[in-house]
TORKOLTOR-615259 format. One line per field, with one value per residue (C-alpha): residue in one letter; x, y, z. Coordinates in nm, 4 decimals, m for minus. Last residue first. Layout:
N
aa = c(a;...)
xx = c(X;...)
yy = c(Y;...)
zz = c(Z;...)
REM end
This chain:
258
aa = c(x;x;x;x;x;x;x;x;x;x;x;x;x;x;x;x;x;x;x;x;x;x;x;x;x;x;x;x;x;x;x;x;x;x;x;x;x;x;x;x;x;x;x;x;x;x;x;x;x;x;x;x;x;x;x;x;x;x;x;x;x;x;x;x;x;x;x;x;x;x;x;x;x;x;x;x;x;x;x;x;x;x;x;x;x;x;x;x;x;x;x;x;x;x;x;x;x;x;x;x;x;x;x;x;x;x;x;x;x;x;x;x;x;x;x;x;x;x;x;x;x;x;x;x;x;x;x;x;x;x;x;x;x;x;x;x;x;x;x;x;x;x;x;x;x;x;x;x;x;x;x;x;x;x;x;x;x;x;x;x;x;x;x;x;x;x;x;x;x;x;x;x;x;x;x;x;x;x;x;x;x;x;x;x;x;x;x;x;x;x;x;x;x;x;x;x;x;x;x;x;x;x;x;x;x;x;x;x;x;x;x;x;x;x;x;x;x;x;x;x;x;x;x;x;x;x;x;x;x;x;x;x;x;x;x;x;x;x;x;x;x;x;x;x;x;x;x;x;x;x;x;x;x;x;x;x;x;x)
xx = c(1.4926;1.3951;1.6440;1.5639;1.1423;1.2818;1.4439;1.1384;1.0165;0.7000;0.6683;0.3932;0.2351;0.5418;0.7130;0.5081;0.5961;0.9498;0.9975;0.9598;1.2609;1.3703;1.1431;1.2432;1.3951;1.2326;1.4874;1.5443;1.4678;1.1276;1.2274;1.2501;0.8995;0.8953;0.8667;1.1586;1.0247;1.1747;0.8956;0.6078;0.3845;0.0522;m0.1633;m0.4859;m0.6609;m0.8420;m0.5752;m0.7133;m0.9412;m0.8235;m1.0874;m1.1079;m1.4320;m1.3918;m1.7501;m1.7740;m1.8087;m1.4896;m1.3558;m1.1169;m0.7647;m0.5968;m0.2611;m0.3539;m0.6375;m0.5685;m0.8364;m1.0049;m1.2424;m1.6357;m1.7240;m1.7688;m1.4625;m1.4518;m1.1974;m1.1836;m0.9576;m0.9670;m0.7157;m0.5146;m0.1209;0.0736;0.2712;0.3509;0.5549;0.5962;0.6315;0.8332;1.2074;1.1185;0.9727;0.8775;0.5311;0.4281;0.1644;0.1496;0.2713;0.1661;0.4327;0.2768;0.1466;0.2201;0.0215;0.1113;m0.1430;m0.0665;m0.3665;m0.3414;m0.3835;m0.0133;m0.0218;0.1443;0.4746;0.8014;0.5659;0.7953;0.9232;1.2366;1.3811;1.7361;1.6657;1.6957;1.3978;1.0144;0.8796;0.5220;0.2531;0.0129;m0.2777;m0.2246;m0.3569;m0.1266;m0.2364;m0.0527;0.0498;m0.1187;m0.0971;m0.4576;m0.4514;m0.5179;m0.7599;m0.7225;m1.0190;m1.0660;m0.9907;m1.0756;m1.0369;m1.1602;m0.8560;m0.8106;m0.7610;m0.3920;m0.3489;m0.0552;0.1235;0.1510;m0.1446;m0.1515;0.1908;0.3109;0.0765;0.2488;0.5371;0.3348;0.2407;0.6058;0.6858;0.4059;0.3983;0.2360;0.0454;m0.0790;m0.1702;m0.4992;m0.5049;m0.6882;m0.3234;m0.1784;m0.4930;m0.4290;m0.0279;m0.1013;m0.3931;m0.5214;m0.3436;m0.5158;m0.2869;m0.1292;m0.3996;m0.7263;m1.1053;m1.3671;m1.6088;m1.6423;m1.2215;m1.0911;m0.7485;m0.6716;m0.4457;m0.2671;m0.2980;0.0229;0.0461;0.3496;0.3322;0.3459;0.1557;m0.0608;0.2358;0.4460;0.2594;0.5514;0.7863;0.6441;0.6146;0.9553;1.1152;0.8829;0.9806;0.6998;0.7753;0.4246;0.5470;0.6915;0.3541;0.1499;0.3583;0.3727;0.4634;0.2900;0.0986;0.1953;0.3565;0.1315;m0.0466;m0.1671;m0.4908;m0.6272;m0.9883;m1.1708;m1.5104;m1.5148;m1.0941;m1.0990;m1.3218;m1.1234;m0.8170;m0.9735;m1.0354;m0.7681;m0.5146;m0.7151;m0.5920;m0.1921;m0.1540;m0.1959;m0.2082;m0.4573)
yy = c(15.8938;15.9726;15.7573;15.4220;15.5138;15.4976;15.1480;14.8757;15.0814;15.2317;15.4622;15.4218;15.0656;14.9289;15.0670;14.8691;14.5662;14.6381;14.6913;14.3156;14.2024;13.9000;13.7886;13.4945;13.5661;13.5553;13.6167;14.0025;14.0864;14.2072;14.4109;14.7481;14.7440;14.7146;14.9024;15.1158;15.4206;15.5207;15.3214;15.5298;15.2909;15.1830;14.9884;14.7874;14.6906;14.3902;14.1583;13.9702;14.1256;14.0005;13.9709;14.1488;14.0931;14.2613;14.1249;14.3781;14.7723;14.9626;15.3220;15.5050;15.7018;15.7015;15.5699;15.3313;15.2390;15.2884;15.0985;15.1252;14.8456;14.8724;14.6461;14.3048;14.1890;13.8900;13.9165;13.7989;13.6839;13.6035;13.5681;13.4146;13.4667;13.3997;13.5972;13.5396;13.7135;13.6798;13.8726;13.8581;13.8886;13.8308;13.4577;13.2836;13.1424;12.7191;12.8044;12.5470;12.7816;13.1694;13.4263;13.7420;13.8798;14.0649;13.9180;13.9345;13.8561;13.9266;13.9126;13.6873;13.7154;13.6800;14.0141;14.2851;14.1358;14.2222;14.4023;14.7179;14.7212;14.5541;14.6597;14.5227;14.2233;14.3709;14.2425;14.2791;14.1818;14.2788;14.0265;14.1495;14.4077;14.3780;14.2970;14.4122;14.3264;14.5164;14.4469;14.2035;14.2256;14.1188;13.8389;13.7788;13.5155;13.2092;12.9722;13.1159;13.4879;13.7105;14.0567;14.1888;14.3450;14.2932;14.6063;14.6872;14.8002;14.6045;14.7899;14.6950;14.8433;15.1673;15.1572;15.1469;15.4265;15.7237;15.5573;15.5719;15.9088;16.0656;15.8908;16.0383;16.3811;16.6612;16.3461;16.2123;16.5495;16.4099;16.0244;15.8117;15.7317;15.5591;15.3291;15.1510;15.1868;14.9324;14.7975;14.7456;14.8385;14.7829;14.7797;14.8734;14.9731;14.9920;14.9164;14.9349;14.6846;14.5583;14.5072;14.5435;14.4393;14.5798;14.2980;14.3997;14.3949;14.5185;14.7964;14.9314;15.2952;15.4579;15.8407;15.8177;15.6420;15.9664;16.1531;15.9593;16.1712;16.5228;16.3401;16.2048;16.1760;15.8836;15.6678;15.4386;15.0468;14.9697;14.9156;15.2511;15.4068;15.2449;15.3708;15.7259;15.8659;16.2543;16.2448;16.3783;16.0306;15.9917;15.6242;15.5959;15.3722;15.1697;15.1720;14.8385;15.0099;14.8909;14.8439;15.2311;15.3393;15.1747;15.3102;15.6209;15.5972;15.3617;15.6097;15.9492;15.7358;15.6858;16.0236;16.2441;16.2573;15.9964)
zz = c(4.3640;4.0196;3.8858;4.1092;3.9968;3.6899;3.6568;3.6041;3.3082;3.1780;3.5084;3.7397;3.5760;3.4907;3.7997;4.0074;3.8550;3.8094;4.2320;4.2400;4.0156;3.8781;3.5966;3.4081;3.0475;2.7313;2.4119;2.3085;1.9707;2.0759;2.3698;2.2542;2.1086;1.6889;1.4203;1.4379;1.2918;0.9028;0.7424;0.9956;1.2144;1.0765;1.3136;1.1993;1.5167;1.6392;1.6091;1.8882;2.1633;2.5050;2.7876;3.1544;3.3396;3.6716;3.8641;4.0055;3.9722;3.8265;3.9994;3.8272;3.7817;3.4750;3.4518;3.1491;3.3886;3.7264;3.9695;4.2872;4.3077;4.4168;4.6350;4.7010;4.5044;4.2138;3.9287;3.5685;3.3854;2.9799;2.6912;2.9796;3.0781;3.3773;3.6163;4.0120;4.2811;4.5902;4.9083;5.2391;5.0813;4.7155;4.7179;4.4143;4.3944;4.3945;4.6608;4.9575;5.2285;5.1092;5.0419;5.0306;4.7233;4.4534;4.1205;3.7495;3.4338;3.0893;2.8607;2.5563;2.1607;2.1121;1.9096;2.1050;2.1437;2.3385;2.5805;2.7772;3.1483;3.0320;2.7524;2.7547;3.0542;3.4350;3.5383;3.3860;3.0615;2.9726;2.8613;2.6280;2.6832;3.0646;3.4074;3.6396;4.0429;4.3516;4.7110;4.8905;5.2693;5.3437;5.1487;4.7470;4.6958;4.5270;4.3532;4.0650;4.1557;4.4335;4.5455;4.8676;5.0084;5.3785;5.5870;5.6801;6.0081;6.0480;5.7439;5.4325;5.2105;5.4018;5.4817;5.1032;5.0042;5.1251;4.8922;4.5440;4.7076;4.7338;4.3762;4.1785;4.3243;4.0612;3.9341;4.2979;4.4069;4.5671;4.5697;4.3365;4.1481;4.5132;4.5543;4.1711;4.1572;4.5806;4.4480;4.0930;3.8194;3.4246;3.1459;2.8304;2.5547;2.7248;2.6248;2.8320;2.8015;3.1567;3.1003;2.7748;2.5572;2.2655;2.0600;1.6907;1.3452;1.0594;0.8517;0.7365;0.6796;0.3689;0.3547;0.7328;0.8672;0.7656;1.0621;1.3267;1.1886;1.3363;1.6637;1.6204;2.0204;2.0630;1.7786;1.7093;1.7946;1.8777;2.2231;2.2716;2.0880;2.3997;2.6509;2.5357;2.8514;2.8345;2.5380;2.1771;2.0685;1.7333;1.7039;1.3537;1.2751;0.9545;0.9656;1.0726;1.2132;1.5378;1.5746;1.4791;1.7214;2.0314;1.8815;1.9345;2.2935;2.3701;2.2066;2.4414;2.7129;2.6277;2.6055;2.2696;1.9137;1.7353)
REM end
């Protein structure tokens, strides 16, 4: 497939279902996906030599109420600041239009629920993603060292809450896990960007991991692998990263833009 990061999931979808081999070329806007698979995304011409002598090797999709997506689903503060007008002539003006709105004292209470927590009326943003990404100041943070652990990365902003084992960033915390399942419980309809595209998904929000579900073939003179692979695990450090996963593919852009 050439394009974004949402025509991938498409095809990629296809090609899991039918177990043909399947090229990722970086003709889309971020490339997010092809980062992680380790295709060079400056070499679109390049990237066609996986269809001639790739390595092949399986990797996760991940889906939520059977849509399938390649990096993740945002949901609240990314989520409500892609379904506004002008949002992608403007991404950094309405990520911050939306601060107050999910901030402020007038703040309605988001109906989202999980096991047994709920996220309060001040929450800020859940990532659920194909693979765990890793976030700080690490070398390639903002990108998933693996894409084959079989698991669904899982992060939560929220405030600070007595009892609750989170660390605290100033007046919110911040939590991560991983699941090959989640699911989330609203009474409404959810705002929701998946893979930066803007939507709307009815509850229950079943999200599951499908493992090694697609044949990948990335071209022999490609690196092969997502920036962060070599890099050992290190704890996450850094709030603003979460968001800028989901706006920009890395913790430090939304600093550079500004």
């Amino acid at each position: 497939m050439a394009g974004g990061d949402g025509s991938q999931a498409i095809v990629a979808m296809v090609a899991a279902e039918l177990d043909l081999p399947y090229a990722c070329i970086p003709a889309g806007t971020r490339n997010h996906f092809a980062l992680d698979l380790g295709v060079d995304r400056n070499d679109v011409v390049g990237a066609l030599d996986a269809f001639v002598d790739g390595g092949e090797r399986r990797v996760d999709l991940a889906e939520v109420n059977g849509r399938v997506f390649v990096n993740n689903v945002s949901l609240g503060l990314y989520a409500d600041a892609v379904q506004r007008p002008g949002y992608r002539e403007a991404k950094l003006h309405t990520l911050l239009d939306t601060v107050p709105d999910v901030l402020g004292p007038d703040a309605g209470t988001p109906d989202l629920s999980w096991g047994s927590e709920t996220a309060s009326g001040s929450a800020v943003a859940i990532l659920v993603s194909n693979n765990p990404y890793r976030l700080g100041r690490a070398l390639g943070s903002g990108t998933r060292p693996k894409l084959d652990r079989g698991l669904l990365g899982i992060t939560v902003l929220a405030p600070i809450t007595t009892g609750r084992t989170w660390s605290p960033r100033g007046k919110l915390a911040m939590r991560q896990w991983t699941a090959p399942a989640f699911e989330i419980e609203s009474r409404a309809a959810v705002a929701a960007g998946i893979d930066g595209e803007a939507t709307r998904l009815e509850p229950p929000l079943r999200f599951r991991i499908r493992p090694e579900t697609l044949r990948v073939r990335v071209a022999p003179n490609h690196p092969g692998a997502s920036p962060s692979a070599l890099e050992p695990d290190k704890p996450w450090q850094i709030i603003p990263a979460l968001v800028n996963v989901a706006l920009h593919g890395h913790p430090s852009q939304l600093a550079k833009t500004a």
